[in-house]
MIGUGU-898998 format. One record per residue (C-alpha): x, y, z; chain. Coordinates in steps of 0.02 Angstrom, whole numbers, plus 50000, padded with zeros to 5 digits. Layout:
// MIGUGU-898998
+-------+-------+-------+--------+
:     x :     y :     z : chaine :
+-------+-------+-------+--------+
:     X :     Y :     Z :      A :
...
+-------+-------+-------+--------+
END
This chain:
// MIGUGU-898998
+-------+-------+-------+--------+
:     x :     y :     z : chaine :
+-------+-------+-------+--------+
: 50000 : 51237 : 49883 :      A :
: 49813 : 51198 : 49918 :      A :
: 49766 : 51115 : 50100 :      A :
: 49758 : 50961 : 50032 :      A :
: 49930 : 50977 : 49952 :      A :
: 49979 : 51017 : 50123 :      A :
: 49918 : 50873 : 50217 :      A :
: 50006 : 50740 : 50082 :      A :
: 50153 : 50839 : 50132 :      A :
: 50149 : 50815 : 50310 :      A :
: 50075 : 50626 : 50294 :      A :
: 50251 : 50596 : 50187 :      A :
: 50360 : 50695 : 50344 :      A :
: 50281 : 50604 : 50462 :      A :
: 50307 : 50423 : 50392 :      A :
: 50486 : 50481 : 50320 :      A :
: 50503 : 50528 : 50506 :      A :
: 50446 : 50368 : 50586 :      A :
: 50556 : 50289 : 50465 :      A :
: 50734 : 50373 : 50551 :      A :
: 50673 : 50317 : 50699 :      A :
: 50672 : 50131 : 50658 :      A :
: 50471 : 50096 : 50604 :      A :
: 50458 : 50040 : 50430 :      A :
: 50274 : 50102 : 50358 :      A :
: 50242 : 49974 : 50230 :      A :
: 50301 : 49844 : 50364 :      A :
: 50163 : 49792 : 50497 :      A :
: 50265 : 49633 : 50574 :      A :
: 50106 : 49574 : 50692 :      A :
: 49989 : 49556 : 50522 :      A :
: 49862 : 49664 : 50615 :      A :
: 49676 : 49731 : 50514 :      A :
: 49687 : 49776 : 50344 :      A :
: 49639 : 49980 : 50373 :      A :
: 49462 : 49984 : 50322 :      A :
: 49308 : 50111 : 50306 :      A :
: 49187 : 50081 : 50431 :      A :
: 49027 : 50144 : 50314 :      A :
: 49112 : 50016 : 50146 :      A :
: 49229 : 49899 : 50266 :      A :
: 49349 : 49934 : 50099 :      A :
: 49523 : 49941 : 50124 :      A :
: 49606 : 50089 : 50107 :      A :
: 49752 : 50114 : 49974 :      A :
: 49905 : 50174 : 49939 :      A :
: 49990 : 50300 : 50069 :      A :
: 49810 : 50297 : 50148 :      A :
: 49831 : 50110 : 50178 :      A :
: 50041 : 50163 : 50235 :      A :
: 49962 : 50306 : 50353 :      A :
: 49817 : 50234 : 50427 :      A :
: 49920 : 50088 : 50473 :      A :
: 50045 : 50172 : 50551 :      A :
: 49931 : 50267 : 50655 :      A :
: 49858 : 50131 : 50732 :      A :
: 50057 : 50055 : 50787 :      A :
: 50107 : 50205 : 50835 :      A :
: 49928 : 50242 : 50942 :      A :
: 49942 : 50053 : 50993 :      A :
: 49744 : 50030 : 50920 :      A :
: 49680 : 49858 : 50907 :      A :
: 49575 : 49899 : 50764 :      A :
: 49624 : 49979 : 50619 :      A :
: 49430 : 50032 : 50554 :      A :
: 49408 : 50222 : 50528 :      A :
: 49250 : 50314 : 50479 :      A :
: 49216 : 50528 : 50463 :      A :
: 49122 : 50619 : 50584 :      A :
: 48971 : 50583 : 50498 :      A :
: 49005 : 50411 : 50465 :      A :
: 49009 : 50382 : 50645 :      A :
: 48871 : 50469 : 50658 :      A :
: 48738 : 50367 : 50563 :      A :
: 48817 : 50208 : 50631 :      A :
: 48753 : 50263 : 50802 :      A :
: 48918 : 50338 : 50867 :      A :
: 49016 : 50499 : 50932 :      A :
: 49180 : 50538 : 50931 :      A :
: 49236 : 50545 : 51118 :      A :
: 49285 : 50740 : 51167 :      A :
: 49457 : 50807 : 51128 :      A :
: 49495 : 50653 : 50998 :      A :
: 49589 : 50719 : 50861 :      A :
: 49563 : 50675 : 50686 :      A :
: 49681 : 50604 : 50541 :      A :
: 49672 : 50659 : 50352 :      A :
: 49640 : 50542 : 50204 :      A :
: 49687 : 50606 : 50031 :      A :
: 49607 : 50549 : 49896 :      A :
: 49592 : 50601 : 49686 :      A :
: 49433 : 50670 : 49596 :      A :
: 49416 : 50710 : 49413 :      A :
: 49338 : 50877 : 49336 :      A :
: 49309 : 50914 : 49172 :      A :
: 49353 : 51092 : 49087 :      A :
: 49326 : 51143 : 48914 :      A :
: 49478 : 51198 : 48835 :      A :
: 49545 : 51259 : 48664 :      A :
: 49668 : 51127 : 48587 :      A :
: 49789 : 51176 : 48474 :      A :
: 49697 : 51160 : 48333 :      A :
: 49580 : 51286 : 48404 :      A :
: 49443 : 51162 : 48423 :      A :
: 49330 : 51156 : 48571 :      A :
: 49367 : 50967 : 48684 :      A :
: 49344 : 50909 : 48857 :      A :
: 49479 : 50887 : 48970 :      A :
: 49505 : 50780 : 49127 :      A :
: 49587 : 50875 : 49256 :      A :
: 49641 : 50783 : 49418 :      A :
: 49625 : 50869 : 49596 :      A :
: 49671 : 50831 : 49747 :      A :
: 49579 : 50833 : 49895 :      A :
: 49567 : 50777 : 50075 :      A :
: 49432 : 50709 : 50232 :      A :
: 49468 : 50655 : 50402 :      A :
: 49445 : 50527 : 50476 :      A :
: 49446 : 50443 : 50673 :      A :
: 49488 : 50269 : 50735 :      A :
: 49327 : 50163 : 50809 :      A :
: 49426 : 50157 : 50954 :      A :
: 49425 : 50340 : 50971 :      A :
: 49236 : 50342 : 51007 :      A :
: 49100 : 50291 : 51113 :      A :
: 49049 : 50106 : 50973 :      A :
: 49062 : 49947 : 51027 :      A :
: 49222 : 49876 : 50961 :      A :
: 49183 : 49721 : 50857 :      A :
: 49264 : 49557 : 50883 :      A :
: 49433 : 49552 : 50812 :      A :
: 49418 : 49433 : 50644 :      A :
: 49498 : 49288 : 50615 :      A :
: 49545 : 49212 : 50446 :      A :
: 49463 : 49055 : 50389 :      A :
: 49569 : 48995 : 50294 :      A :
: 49763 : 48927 : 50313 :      A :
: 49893 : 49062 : 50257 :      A :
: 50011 : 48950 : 50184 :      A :
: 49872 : 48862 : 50080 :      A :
: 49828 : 49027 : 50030 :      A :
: 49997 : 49097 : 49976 :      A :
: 50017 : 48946 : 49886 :      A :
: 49851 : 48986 : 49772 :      A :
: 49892 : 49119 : 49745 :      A :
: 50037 : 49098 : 49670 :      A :
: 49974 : 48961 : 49575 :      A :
: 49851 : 49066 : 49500 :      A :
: 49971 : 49175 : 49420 :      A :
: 50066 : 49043 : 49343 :      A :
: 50229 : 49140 : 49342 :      A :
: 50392 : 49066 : 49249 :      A :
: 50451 : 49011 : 49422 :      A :
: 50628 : 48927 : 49427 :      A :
: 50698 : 48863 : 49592 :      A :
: 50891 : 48971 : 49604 :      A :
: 51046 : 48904 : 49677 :      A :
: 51122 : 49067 : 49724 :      A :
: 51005 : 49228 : 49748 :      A :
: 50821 : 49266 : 49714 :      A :
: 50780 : 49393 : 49582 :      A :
: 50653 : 49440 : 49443 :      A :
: 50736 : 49444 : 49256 :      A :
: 50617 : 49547 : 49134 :      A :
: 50689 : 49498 : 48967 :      A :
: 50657 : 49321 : 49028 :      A :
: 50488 : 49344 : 49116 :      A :
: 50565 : 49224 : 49234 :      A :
: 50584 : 49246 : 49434 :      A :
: 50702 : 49150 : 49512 :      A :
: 50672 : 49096 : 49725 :      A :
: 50803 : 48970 : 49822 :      A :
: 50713 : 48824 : 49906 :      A :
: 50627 : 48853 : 50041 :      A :
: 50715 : 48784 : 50190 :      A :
: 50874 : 48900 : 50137 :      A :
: 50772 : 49021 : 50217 :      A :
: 50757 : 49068 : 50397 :      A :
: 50555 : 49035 : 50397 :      A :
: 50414 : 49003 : 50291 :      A :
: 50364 : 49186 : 50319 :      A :
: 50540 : 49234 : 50234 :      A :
: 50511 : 49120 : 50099 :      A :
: 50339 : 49196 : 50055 :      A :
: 50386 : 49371 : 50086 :      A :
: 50525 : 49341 : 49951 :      A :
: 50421 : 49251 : 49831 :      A :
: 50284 : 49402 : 49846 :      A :
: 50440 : 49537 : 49820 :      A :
: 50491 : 49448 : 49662 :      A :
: 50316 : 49418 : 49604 :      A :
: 50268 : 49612 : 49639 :      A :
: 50414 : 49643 : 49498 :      A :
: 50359 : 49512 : 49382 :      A :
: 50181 : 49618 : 49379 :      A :
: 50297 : 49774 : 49307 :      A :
: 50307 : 49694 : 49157 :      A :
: 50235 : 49745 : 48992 :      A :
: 50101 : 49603 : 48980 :      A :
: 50026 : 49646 : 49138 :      A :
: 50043 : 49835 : 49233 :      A :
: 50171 : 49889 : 49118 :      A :
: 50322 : 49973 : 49219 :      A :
: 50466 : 50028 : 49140 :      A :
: 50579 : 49882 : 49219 :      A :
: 50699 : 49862 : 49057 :      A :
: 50783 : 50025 : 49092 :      A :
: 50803 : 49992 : 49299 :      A :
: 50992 : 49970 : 49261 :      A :
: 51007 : 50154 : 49183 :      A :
: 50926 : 50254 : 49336 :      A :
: 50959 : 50233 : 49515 :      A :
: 50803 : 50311 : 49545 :      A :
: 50710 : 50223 : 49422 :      A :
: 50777 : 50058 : 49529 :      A :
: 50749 : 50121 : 49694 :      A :
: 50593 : 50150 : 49661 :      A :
: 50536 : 49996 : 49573 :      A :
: 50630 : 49916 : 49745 :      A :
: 50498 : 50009 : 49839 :      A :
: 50341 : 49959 : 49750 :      A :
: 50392 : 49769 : 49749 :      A :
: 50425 : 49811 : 49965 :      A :
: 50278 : 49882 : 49987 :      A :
: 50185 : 49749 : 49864 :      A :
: 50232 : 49594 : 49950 :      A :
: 50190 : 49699 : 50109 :      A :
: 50026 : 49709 : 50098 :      A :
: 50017 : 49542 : 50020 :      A :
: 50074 : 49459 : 50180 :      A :
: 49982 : 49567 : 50278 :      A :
: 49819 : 49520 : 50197 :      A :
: 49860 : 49346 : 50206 :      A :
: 49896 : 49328 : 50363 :      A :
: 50064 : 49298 : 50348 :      A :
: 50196 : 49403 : 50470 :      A :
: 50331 : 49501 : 50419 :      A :
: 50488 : 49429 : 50529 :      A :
: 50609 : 49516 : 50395 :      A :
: 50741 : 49579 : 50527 :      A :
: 50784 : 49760 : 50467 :      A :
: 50981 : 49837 : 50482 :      A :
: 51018 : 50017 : 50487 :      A :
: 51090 : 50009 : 50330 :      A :
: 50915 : 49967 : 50248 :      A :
: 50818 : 50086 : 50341 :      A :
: 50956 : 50228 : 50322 :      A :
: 50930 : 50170 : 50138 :      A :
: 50743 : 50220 : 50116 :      A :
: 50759 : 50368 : 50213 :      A :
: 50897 : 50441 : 50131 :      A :
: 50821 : 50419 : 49966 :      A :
: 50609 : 50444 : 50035 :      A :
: 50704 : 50637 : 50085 :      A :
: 50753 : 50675 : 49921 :      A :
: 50622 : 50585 : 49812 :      A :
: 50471 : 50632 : 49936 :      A :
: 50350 : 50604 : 49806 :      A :
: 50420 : 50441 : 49779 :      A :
: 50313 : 50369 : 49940 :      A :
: 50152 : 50409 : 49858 :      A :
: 50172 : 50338 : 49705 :      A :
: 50252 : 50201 : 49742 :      A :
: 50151 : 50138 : 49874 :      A :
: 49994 : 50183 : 49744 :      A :
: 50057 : 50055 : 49615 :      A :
: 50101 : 49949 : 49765 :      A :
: 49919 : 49943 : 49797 :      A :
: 49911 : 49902 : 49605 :      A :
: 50033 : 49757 : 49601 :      A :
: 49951 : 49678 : 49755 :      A :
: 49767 : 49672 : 49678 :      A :
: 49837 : 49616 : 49493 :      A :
: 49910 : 49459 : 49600 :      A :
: 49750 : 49433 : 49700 :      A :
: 49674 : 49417 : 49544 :      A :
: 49574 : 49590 : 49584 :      A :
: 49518 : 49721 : 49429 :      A :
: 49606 : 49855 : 49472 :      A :
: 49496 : 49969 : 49604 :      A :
: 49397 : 49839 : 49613 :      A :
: 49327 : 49808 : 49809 :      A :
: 49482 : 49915 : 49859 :      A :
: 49428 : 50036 : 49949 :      A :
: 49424 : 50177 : 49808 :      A :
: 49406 : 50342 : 49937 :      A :
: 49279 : 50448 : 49852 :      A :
: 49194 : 50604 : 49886 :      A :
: 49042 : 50557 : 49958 :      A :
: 49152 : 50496 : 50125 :      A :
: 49252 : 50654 : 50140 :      A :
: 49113 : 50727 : 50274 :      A :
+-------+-------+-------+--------+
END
């Protein structure tokens, strides 16, 4: 296992273990800061996006802006003595010329795996910046957005739910929910399934009823989705959590470990197809130049 193997490891643990003890990582309930680069201001993604959030809870930061040693650095900045730092992971591609089978010479892409860290603004000597406010209404915003996808949206009578072979998501009226927050987190959950299908990202959703894995972990993406949805616009997360649910995702997060990073990576992908993003586009792709 190489060290960067290592620290994806011990990022899962840790947010596995945070989630026995009650915290939910893709849930941030006071819509706090997007986690953001200090040198880009792009958002992380992904478990970055999961970690870096739940650092700042669990460290009770106002901001959630991190930058490397050196990033610090040129802004003007030092990292105040005994701070300790937290890693980002992060993909790069090398090539490698290999022998295919029909003993021809070709090019392959070979993904790798690598780490940087990275420390809080508020864990050096910068001048915090002014905490941002949106500029626009939330609800006026969630509303957009859904408009812009144009979904096959039918108002239900009993139960809200995505069907694939129909293309067709199906929410109760609003004011059967508890709040408008509830409504929209819903909405976003059963949108964040509708971008599974073939036409758009292309997730195996036909075969969910064959695998309980398979389902679980579709469950998670469209959690995590509508997550950071709310969270960008705005939009709290009053979604009152049993034991039952979070016994749930740990039980199956400590068997399907691997299941956290990838889902909350096409999480990151659901939530920029609704935006209307490219994907990677302005999304805080962590490359190598920000590992030092």
């Amino acid at each position: 296992m190489t060290i960067a193997q290592e620290k994806q490891q011990a990022i899962v643990e840790e947010l596995i273990k945070g989630l026995e003890l009650g915290v939910i990582p893709w849930q941030n309930p006071c819509a706090a800061e997007l986690p953001k680069n200090l040198q880009s201001n792009k958002t992380y993604r992904g478990i970055n996006y999961l970690y870096l959030t739940y650092i700042a809870n669990k460290k009770s930061y106002k901001h959630n802006i991190w930058g490397t040693f050196l990033q610090i650095k040129n802004a003007g900045g030092s990292v105040n003595c005994g701070e300790k730092s937290v890693p980002v992971i992060y993909w790069t591609i090398t090539e490698k010329e290999v022998t295919n089978k029909n003993g021809l010479k070709e090019v392959k892409e070979i993904p790798i795996l690598r780490y940087y860290n990275v420390f809080n603004i508020e864990q050096t000597n910068m001048k915090l910046p002014e905490k941002q406010h949106n500029n626009f209404n939330p609800i006026e915003k969630a509303e957009g957005v859904i408009k812009a996808n144009n979904p096959n949206l039918i108002v239900s009578v009993s139960g809200n739910y995505y069907i694939p072979s129909e293309d067709t998501i199906y929410i109760q009226k609003p004011e059967t929910f508890i709040n408008t927050n509830e409504y929209y987190g819903v909405t976003f959950h059963e949108l964040s399934h509708w971008t599974g299908n073939a036409k758009r990202l292309n997730r195996p959703l036909e075969s969910l009823n064959k695998d309980r894995n398979s389902y679980s972990q579709e469950e998670l993406i469209a959690e995590m989705a509508s997550s950071f949805i709310m969270q960008e616009l705005g939009l709290p997360i009053n979604k009152t959590n049993t034991q039952a649910y979070i016994n749930n995702w740990a039980n199956f997060l400590k068997n399907q470990k691997e299941a956290l990073v990838s889902a909350s990576s096409k999480a990151s992908k659901a939530a920029d197809y609704i935006f209307g993003r490219k994907l990677n586009e302005g999304a805080g792709k962590e490359v190598c130049h920000e590992q030092r």
